[in-house]
C-alpha positions, 0 to 999 in steps of 0.5 A: 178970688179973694173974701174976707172973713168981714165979708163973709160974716156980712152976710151972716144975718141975712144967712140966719133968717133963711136957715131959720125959715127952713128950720124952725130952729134957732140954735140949730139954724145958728149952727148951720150957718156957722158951718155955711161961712166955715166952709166958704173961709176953707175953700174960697177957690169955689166962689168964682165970681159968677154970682154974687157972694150972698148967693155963693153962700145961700147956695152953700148952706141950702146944701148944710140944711139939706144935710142936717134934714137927711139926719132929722129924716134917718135919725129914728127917734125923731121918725118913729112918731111920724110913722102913723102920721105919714101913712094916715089912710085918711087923706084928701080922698073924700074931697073928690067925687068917684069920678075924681072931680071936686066934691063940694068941698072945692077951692075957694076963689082966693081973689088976689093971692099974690096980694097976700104975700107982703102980709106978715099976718098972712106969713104967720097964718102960713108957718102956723099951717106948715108946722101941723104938717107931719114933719117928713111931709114938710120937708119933703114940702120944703125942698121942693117948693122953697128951696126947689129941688128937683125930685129926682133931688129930693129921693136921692137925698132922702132916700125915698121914691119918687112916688112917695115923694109925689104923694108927700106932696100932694098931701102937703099942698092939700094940708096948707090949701085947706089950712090957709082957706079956714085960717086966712082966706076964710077969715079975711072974707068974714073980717075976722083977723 
C-alpha cells in the first residue's frame, strides 16, 4: 500500500507530542520521530493496512524510543548517578505494619480520580512527581504503564530481571501515589492550587 511522504509527515505533530511525553526531551524527541517517518518512507511494504497509519507510526516510534531508552539505560555515564538512587534501602517498608498491612500512612480516598484526568493542573502535578523519580525507576514506569509493555518485554529489552523490574515498579506507583496525594489530591481538598 502506497504512503505519501505528505501523509507521513501529517502525523508529524501528533508523533512529536508523544515522543516528548516519553522523553522529556525536545531535540531528542525531534529526532526520534524523524527517524520514526524515515523508517516508514524506507519500508512502506510493512504498513498493510489493518490499522490506521497514525497508529502504524506510533507503533514504529514506541519501538524508536524503546531504543534510545536502552541507550540511556547502558550508557554509563548517564547510570553511575542512579546507582545510589535505585538501591536506596530506604524505600516505602515504613508504610506498612509487621504484619504487611497499611500503617497509618494509608491511601487516601481519592473521590473521583478518573475526574482529574482532563485536568492539565493535574498532568503537570503528574510530570512534576514523574521526574523526581529516579530516572531507571521511571522508565522502567513508562514502559510499563504508558506504553504498556510486557515485562517479559521490559527486561528483555532492558536487560534486567523480572524481579528487578517488579521492584522498580512498585517503588515508582509508591513514589507517584504519595507524590500526587501531597502535591494534588491534598491540595485539592485543602482548596489550595
Amino acid at each position: 500500500m502506497a504512503i505519501s511522504a505528505n501523509e507521513l509527515q501529517s502525523h508529524h505533530s501528533a508523533l512529536l507530542r508523544y515522543a516528548l511525553f516519553q522523553l522529556g526531551d525536545m531535540p531528542l524527541a525531534e529526532d526520534v520521530v524523524q527517524e520514526t517517518l524515515l523508517a516508514a518512507l524506507e519500508k512502506p511494504e510493512s504498513f498493510t493496512g489493518q490499522s490506521s497509519v497514525k497508529t502504524w507510526l506510533t507503533a514504529i516510534l514506541k519501538y524508536k524510543i524503546i531504543d534510545v531508552q536502552r541507550r540511556r539505560y547502558r550508557d554509563p555515564q548517564l547510570i553511575s548517578p542512579l546507582i545510589d538512587e535505585e538501591n536506596d534501602r530506604s524505600d516505602f517498608d515504613s508504610l506498612f505494619d509487621s504484619h504487611g498491612h497499611w500503617g497509618s500512612d494509608a491511601p487516601r480516598n481519592w473521590g473521583q480520580p478518573e475526574a482529574n484526568l482532563s485536568d492539565q493542573h493535574f498532568w503537570q502535578t503528574y510530570h512534576l512527581c514523574a521526574t523526581k523519580m529516579p530516572k531507571r525507576t521511571a522508565m522502567v514506569f513508562t514502559l510499563r504503564e504508558v506504553m504498556e509493555l510486557d515485562i517479559s518485554e521490559i527486561c528483555q529489552q532492558l536487560e534486567i530481571t523480572a524481579t528487578n523490574c517488579s521492584v522498580m515498579l512498585y517503588r515508582a506507583r509508591m513514589s507517584l501515589r504519595l507524590c500526587l496525594e501531597q502535591n494534588w489530591f491534598e491540595s485539592k481538598i485543602s482548596g489550595t492550587p
